[in-house]
C-alpha positions as CSV (number, residue, x, y, z in Angstrom):
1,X,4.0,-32.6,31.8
2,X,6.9,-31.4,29.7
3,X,5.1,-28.4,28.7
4,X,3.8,-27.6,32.3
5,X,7.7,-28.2,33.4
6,X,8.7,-25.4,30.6
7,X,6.5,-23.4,32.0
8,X,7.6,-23.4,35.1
9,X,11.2,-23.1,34.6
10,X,10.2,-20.2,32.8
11,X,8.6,-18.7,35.7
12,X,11.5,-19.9,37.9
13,X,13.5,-17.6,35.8
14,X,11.1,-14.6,35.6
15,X,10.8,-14.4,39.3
16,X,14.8,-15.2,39.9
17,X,15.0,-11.7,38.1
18,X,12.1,-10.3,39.8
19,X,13.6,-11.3,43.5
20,X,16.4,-9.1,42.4
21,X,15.2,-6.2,43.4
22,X,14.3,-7.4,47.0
23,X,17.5,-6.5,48.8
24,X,19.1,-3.3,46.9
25,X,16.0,-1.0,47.3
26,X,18.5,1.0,50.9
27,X,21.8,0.4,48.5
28,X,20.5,2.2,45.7
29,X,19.0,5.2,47.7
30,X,23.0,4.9,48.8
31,X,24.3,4.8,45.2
32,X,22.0,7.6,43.8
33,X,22.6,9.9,47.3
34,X,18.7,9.7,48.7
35,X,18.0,9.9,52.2
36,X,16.0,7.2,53.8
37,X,13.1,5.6,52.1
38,X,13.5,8.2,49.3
39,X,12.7,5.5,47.0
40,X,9.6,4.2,48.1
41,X,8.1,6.0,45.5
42,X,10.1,4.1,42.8
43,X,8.8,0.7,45.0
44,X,5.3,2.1,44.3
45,X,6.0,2.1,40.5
46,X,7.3,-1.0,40.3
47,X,4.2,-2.8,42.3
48,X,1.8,-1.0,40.1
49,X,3.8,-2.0,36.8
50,X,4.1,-5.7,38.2
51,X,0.9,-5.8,39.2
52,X,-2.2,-3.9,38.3
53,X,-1.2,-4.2,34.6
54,X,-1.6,-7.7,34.8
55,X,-5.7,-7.5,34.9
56,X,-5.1,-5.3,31.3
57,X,-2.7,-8.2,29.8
58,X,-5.4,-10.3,31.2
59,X,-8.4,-9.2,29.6
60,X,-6.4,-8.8,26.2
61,X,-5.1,-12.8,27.0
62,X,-8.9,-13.8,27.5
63,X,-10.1,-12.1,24.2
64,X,-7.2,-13.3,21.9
65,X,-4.6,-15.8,21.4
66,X,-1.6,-14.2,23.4
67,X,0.9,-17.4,23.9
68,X,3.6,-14.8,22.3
69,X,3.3,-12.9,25.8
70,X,4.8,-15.7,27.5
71,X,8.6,-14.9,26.1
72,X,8.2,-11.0,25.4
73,X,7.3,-10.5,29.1
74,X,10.6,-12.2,30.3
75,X,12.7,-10.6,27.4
76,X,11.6,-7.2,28.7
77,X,12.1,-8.2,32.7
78,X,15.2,-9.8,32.4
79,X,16.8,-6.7,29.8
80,X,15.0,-3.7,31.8
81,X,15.7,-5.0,35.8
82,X,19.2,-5.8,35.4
83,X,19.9,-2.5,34.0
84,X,18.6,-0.7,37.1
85,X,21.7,-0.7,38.5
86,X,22.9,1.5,35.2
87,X,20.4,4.3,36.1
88,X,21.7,7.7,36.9
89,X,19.1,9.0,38.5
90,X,15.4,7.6,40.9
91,X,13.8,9.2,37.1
92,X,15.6,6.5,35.2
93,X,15.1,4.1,38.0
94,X,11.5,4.1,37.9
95,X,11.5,4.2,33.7
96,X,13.4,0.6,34.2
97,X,11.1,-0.6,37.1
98,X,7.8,0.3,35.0
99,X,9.2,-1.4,31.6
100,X,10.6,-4.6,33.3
101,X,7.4,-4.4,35.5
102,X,5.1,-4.3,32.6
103,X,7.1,-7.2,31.3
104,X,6.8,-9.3,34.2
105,X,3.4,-8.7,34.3
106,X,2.6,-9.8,30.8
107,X,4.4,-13.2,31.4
108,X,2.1,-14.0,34.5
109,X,-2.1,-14.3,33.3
110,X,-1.3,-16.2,30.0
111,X,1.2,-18.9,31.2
112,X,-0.8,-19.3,34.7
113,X,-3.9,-19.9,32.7
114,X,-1.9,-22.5,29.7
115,X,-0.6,-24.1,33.3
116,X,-3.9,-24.8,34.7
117,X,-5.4,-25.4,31.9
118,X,-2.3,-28.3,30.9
119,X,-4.1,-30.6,34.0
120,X,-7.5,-29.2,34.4
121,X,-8.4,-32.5,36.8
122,X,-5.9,-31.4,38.9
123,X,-5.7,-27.8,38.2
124,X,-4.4,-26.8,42.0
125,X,-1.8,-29.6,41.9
126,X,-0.6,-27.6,38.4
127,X,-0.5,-24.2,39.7
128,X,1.1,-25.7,43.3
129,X,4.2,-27.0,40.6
130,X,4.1,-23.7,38.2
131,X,3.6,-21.3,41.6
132,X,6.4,-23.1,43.2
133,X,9.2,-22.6,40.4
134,X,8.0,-18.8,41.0
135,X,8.4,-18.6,44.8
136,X,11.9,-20.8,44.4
137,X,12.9,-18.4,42.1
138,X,12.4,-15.3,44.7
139,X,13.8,-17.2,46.5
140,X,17.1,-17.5,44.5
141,X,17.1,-14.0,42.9
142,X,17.7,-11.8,46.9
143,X,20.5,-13.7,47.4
144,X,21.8,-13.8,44.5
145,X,21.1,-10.3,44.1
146,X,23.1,-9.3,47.5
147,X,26.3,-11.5,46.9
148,X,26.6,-9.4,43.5
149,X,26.2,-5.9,45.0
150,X,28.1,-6.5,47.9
151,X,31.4,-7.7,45.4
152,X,30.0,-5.0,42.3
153,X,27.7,-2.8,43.9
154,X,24.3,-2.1,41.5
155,X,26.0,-2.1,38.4
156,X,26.5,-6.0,39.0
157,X,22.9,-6.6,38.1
158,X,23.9,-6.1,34.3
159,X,25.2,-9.2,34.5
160,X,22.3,-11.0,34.3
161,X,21.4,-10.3,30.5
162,X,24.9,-12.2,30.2
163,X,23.3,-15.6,31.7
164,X,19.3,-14.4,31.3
165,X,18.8,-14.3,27.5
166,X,20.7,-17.8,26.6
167,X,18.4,-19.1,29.5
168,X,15.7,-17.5,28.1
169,X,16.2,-18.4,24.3
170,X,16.7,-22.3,25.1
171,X,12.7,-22.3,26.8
172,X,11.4,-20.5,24.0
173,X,13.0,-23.2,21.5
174,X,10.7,-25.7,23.9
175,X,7.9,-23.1,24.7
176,X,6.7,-22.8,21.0
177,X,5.0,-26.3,20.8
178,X,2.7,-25.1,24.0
179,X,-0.7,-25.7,23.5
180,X,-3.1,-22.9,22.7
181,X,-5.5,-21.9,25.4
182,X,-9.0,-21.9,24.2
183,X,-10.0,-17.7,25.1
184,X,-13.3,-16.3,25.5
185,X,-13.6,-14.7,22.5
186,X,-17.0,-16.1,21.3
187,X,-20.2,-13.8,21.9
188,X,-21.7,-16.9,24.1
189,X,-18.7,-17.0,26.5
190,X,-18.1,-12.8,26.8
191,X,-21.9,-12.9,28.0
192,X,-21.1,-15.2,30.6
193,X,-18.3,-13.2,32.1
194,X,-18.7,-9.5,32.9
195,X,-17.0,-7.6,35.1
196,X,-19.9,-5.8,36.2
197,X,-21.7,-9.1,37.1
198,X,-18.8,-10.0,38.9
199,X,-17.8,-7.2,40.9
200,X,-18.3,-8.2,44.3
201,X,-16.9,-11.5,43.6
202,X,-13.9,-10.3,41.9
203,X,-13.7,-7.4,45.2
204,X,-13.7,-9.7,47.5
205,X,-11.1,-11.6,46.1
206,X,-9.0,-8.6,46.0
207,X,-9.6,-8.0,49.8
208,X,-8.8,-11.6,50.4
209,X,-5.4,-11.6,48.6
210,X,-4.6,-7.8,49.3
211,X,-4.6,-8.8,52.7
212,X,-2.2,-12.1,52.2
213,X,0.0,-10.4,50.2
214,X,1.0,-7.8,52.7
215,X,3.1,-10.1,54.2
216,X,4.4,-12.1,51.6
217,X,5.9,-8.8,49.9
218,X,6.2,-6.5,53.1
219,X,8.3,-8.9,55.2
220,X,11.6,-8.8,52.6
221,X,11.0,-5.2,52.3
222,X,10.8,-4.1,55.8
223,X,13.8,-6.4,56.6
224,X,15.8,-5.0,53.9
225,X,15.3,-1.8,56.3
226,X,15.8,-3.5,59.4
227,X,19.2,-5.4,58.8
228,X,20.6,-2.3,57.2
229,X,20.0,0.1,60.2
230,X,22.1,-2.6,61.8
231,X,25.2,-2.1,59.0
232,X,24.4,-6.1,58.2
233,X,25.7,-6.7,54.5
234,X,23.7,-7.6,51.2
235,X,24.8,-10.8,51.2
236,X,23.0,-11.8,54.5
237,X,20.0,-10.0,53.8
238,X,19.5,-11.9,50.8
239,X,20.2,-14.7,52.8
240,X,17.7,-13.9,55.3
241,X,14.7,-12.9,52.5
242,X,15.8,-16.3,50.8
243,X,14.8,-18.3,53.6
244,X,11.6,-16.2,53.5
245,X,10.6,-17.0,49.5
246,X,12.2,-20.5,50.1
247,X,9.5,-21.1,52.9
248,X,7.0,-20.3,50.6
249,X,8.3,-22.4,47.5
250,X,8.4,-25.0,50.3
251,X,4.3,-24.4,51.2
252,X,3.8,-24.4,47.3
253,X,5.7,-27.7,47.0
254,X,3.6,-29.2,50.3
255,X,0.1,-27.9,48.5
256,X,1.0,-29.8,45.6
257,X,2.0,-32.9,47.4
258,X,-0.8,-33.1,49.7
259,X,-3.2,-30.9,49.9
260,X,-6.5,-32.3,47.9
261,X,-9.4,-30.8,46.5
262,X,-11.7,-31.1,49.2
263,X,-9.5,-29.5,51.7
264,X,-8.9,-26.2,49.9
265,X,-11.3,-24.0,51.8
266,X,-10.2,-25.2,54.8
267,X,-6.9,-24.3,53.5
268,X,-7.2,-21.1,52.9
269,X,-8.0,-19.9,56.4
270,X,-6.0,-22.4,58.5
271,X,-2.4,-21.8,57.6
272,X,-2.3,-17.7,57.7
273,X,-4.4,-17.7,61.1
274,X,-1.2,-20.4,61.9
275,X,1.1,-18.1,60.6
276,X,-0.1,-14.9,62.6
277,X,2.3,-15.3,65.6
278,X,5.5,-16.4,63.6
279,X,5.0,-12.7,62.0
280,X,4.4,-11.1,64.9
281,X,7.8,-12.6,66.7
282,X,10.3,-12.0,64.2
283,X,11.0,-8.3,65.1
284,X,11.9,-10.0,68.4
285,X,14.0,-12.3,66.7
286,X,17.8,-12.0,65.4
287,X,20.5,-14.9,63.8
288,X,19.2,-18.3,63.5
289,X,16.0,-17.7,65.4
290,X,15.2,-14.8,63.2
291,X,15.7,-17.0,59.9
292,X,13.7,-20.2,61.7
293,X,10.4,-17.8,62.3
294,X,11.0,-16.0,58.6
295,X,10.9,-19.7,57.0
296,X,8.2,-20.7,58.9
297,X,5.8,-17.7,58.2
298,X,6.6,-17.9,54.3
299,X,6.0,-22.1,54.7
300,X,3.1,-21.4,55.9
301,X,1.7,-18.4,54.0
302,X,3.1,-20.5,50.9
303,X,0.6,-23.5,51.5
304,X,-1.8,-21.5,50.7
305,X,-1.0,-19.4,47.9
306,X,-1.8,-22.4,45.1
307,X,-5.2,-22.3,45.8
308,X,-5.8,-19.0,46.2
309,X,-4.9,-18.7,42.8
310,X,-6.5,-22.1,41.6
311,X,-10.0,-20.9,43.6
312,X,-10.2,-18.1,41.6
313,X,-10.0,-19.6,38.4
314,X,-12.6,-21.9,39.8
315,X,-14.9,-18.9,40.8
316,X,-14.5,-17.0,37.4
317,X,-14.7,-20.2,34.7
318,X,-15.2,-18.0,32.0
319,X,-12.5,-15.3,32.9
320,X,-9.6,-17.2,34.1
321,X,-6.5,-15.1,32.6
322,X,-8.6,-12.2,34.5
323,X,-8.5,-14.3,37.7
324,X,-4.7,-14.9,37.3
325,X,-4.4,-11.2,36.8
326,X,-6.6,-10.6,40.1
327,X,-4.8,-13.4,42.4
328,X,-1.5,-12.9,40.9
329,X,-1.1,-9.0,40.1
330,X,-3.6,-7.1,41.1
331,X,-3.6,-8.4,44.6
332,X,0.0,-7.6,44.6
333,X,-0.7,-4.2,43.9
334,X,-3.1,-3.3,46.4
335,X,-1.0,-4.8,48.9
336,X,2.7,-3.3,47.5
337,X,1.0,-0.1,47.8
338,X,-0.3,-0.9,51.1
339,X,3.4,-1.8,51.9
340,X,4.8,1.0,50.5
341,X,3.0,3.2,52.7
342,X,2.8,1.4,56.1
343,X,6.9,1.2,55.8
344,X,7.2,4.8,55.0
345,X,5.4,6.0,58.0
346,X,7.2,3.5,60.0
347,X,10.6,4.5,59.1
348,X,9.4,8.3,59.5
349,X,8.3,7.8,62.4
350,X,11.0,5.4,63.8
351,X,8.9,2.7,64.1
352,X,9.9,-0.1,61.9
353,X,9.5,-2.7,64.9
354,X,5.3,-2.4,64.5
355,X,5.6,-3.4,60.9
356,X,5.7,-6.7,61.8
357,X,3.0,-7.1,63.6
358,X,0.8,-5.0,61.1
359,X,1.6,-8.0,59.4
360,X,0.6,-10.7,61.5
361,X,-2.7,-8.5,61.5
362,X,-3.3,-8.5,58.1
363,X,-2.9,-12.5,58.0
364,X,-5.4,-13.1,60.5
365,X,-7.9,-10.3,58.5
366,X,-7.5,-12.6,55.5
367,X,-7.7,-16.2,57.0
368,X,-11.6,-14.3,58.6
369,X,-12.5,-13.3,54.8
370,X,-11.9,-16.6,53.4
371,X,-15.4,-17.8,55.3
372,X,-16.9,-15.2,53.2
373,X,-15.7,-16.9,49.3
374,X,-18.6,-18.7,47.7
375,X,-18.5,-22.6,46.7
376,X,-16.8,-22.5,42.9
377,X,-20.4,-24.6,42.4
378,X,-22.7,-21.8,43.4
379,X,-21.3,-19.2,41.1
380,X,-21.2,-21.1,37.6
């Protein structure tokens, strides 16, 4: 358990620094003189880096013994994010988005596979604790993030290489006694996992957590926008995106707490379908109302994102860095480019209110999919 708890401190930190980014994205197309959504672009890099990379890092983790990925990642998220606010121009921006992306990304398949793999009895109830210290920390890093660019504008950010690195240094004193993580590197166990073999598995997957994650990363984007147009400060965006991630940490905590193993495929359709008219409303919504329905969608989108993750492990036995990389990354990639897009015609085409609802959509597509996911006991 101590191991599993360095873990996900680890990952609490890594995603404090990722969540940076959530309410800045209008400010910096401010401090760099951009019009509008000028930096969507940028968004797009930083998805892609954070996300789609992570199948690569997987594959390499699955093959060879990679436990030194789980403190380069952070060194290189935690150095390269906080400098964004340093860039002089959306070039430069997207140079430090890709690099800390890329080290993000690198962090995520090997230490959510040592995780599960620390309580494979319970392996949901171990990605629940690790995938909660990740939502708590997104949930920490937006409002941290706007109380330090509202007093310091961008260039605040810096500071966290002042308090990242010490934090950083002190779990890698603890992380270096982690256990290796047996990898597929034997002939026997690369026969039983091909890609190729897997490909409508692992695309359905996608589809299935493509569609989840539309929400989870499109709601503290499009709000960003929303709140701005509105002249409402960093600090209360961050607030309001906080309550968002903190709703999910809270579903991550719940999954671990009570949801067992026998209930997971009912799970995974229940609480989105449940979550599909708390999206839809928020546009509607403004002050405490508005942060009530944005903690209830992430609560309830978070229940469910444990077992997404632990499911896939289960339906790829042989490839399970890869089905991190897939539920974790890749997923997220699809979807932040999905995003991306959707908010840019929106905010084009004045529009922004129908975001949300595209979201409550896209819930409801993915609770219908998860009928379609095999028993992990048919496909071993």
């Amino acid at each position: 358990m101590t191991m599993l708890a360095l873990l996900a401190a680890c990952h609490f930190l890594v995603d404090i620094v990722a969540g940076t980014t959530a309410p800045v994205w209008p400010t910096l197309e401010t401090h760099l003189s951009l019009e509008k959504g000028g930096l969507l672009w940028v968004y797009v890099t930083w998805s892609i880096s954070t996300s789609f990379s992570q199948l690569f890092f997987g594959m390499w983790a699955d093959r060879y013994h990679s436990r030194w990925l789980i403190w380069i990642g952070p060194l290189f998220g935690i150095v390269c994010i906080s400098a964004i606010g340093l860039a002089p121009s959306p070039v430069t921006l997207a140079l430090l988005f890709a690099m800390g992306g890329l080290g993000i990304a690198a962090f995520h398949p090997e230490a959510a596979a040592t995780a599960g793999a620390l309580l494979p009895e319970h392996r949901s109830r171990a990605m629940a604790i690790f995938a909660l210290c990740g939502y708590l920390g997104q949930a920490v890093g937006p409002y941290y993030s706007g109380r330090i660019t509202d007093h310091l504008g961008p260039r605040g950010l810096v500071w966290g290489i002042a308090w990242g690195l010490p934090v950083l240094l002190l779990l890698f004193l603890g992380l270096r006694r982690v256990p290796v993580v047996e990898t597929s590197k034997s002939a026997g166990d690369l026969g039983q996992f091909s890609l190729r073999a897997k490909f409508p598995l692992i695309a359905l997957l996608l589809a299935v957590g493509a569609l989840r994650i539309l929400p989870a990363l499109g709601v503290p984007l499009a709000l960003a926008y929303l709140l701005k147009s509105t002249d409402t400060s960093n600090a209360v965006i961050g607030a309001v995106q906080s309550a968002f991630m903190a709703g999910i940490g809270f579903g991550a905590m719940a999954c671990a707490a009570f949801v067992k193993r026998s209930w997971e495929r009912n799970v995974l359709w229940i609480f989105p379908l449940c979550a599909t008219p708390f999206l839809a409303a928020i546009v509607a919504a403004s002050d405490w109302i508005l942060v009530g329905l944005v903690g209830a969608s992430g609560l309830l989108l978070g229940v469910t994102m444990p077992v997404y993750i632990s499911y896939g492990q289960q339906l790829l036995p042989h490839g399970q860095r890869v089905a991190s990389a897939i539920t974790m990354g890749v997923s997220w990639g699809i979807g932040g480019a999905i995003v991306a897009a959707t908010l840019w015609f929106c905010l084009r085409t004045d529009s922004l209110a129908w975001i949300f609802p595209f979201f409550s959509l896209a819930a409801l597509a993915s609770a219908f999919l998860c009928y379609l996911l095999p028993s992990p006991e048919s496909v071993k």
